[in-house]
N, C-alpha and C positions, 0 to 999 in steps of 0.2 A: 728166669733162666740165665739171664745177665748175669746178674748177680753170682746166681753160683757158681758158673762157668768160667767168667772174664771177671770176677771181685768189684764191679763194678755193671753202674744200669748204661746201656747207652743209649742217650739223647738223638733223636733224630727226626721229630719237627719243626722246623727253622718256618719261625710266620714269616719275618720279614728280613731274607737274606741282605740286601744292602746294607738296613740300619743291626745295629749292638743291642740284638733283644735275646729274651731267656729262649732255649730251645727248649722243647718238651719232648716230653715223651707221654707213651697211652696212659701210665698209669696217675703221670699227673694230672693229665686230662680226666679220668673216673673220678681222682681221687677231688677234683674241684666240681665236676658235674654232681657226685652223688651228694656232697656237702650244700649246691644249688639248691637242690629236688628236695632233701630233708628241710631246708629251709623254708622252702614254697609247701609243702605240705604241715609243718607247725604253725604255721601261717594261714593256712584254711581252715585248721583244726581250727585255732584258737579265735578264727574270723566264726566259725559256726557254732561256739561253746557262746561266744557273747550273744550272738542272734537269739540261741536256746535260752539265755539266759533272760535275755531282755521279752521274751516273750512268754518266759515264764511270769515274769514276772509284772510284765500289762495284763497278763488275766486273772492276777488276783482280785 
């Protein structure tokens, strides 16, 4: 809605107002959390493809 409205997104989470850090906004926030979660789940995937693997492959 920024965007379309004001040409611009506005920032308006400040972590740490004293010190010179990035301020965010929600969508930076999704857009780092959903990139976490895909990473944590390729990561189980690929943790239980070797399991399947390796245990296919002790019962031969």
């Amino acid at each position: 809605m920024d965007r379309i409205f004001r040409g611009q997104v506005v920032d308006f989470i400040q972590i740490f107002p004293s010190i010179h850090f990035p301020v965010f906004n929600l969508a930076d926030i999704y857009i780092v959390l959903g990139w976490i979660i895909l990473a944590f789940m390729f990561a189980m995937y690929s943790y239980k493809e070797i399991l399947n693997r390796k245990r296919t492959r002790d019962n031969k």
